[in-house]
C-alpha positions as a LaTeX table, in Angstrom:
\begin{tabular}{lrrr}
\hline
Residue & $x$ (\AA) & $y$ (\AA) & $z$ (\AA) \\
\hline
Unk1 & 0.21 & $-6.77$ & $-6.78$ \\
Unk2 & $-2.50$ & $-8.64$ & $-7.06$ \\
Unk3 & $-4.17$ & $-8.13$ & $-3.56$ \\
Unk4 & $-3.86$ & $-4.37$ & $-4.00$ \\
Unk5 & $-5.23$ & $-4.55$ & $-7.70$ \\
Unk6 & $-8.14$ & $-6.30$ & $-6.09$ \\
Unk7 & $-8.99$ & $-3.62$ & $-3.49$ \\
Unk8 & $-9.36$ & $-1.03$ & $-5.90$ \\
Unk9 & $-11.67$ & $-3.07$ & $-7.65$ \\
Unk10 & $-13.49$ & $-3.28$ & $-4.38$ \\
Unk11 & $-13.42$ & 0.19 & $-3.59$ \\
Unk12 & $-14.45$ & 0.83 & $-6.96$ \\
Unk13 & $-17.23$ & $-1.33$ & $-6.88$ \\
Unk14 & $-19.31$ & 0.24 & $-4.05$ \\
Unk15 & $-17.21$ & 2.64 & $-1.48$ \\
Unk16 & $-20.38$ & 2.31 & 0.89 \\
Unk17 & $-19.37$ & $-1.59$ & 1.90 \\
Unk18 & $-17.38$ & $-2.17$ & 5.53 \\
Unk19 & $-14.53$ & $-3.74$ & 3.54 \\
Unk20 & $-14.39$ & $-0.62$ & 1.37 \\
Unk21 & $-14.01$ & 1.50 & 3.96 \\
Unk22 & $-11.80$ & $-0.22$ & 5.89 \\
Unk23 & $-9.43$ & $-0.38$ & 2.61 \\
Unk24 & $-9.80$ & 2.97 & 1.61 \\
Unk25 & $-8.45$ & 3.95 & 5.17 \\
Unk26 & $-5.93$ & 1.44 & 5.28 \\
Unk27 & $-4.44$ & 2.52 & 1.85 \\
Unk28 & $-4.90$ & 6.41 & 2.89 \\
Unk29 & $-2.97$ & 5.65 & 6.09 \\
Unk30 & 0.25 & 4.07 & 4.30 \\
Unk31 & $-0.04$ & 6.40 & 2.08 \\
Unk32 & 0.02 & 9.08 & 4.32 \\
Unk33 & 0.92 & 7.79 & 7.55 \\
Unk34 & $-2.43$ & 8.99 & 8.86 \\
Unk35 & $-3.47$ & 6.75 & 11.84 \\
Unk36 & $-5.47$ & 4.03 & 11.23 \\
Unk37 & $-7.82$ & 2.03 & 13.85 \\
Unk38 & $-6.26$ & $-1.76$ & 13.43 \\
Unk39 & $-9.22$ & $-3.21$ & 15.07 \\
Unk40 & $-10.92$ & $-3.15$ & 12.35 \\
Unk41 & $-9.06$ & $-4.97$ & 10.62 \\
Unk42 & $-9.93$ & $-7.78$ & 13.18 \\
Unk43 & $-13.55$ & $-7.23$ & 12.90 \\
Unk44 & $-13.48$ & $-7.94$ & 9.13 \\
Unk45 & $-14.63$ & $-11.78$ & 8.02 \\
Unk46 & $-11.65$ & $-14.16$ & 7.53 \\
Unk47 & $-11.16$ & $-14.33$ & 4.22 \\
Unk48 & $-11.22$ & $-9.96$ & 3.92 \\
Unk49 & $-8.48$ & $-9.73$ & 7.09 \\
Unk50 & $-6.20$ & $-12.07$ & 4.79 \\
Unk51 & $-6.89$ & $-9.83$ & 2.11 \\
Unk52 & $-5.81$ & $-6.81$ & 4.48 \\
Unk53 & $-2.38$ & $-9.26$ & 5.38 \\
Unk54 & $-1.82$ & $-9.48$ & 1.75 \\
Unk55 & $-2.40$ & $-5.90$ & 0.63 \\
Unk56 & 0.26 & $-5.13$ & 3.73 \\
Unk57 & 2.72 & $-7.31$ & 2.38 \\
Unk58 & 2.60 & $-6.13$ & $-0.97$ \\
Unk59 & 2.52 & $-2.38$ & 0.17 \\
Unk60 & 5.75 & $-3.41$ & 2.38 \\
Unk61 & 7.45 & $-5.16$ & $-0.86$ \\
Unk62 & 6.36 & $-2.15$ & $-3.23$ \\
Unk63 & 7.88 & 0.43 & $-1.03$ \\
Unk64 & 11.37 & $-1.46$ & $-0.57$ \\
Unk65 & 11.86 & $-1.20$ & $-4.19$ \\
Unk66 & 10.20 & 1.97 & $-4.28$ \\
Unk67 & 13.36 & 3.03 & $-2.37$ \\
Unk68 & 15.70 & 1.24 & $-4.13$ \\
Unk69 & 14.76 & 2.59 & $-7.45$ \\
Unk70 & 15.02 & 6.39 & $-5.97$ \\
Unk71 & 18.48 & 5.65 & $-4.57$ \\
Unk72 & 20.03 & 4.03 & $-7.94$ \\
Unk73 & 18.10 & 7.45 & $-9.58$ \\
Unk74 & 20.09 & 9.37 & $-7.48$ \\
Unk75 & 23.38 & 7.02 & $-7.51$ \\
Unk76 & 23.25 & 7.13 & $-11.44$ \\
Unk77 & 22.48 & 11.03 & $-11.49$ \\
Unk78 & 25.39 & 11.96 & $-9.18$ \\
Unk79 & 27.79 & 9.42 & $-11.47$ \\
Unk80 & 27.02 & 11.09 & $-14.53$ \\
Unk81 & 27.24 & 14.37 & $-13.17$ \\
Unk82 & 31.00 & 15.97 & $-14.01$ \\
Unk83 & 32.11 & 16.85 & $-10.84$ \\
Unk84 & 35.52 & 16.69 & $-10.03$ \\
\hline
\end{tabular}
């Protein structure tokens, strides 16, 4: 989590910057599934479009156990539920 721990730093810092706003979209967008222009991602320096790679692959990890922690939730609530 550490790429996603470092944009909110970023968009902490000063929302105003071009990597700011392209992170606060990007994160609104997979949050939302609002669209989200992916060129410009590739208009962002090197070393911020990795950044935007990384976040992605985090957010991609996070949500597949995301969903597996909902489904055992729901697994473990229908077990111990007395229904016969």
């Amino acid at each position: 989590m550490q790429a996603i721990k470092k944009a909110k730093k970023i968009i902490g810092r000063d929302i105003s910057t071009p990597l700011a706003k392209v992170l606060s979209g990007l994160i609104v967008s997979l949050e939302t599934d609002e669209a989200f222009d992916i060129k410009q991602i590739f208009d962002l320096p090197n070393d911020d479009f990795e950044l935007v790679l990384d976040i992605l692959k985090e957010w991609k990890i996070d949500r597949f156990y995301m969903g597996k922690a909902k489904t055992f939730a729901a697994a473990y609530f229908a077990k111990n539920l007395n229904v016969s």
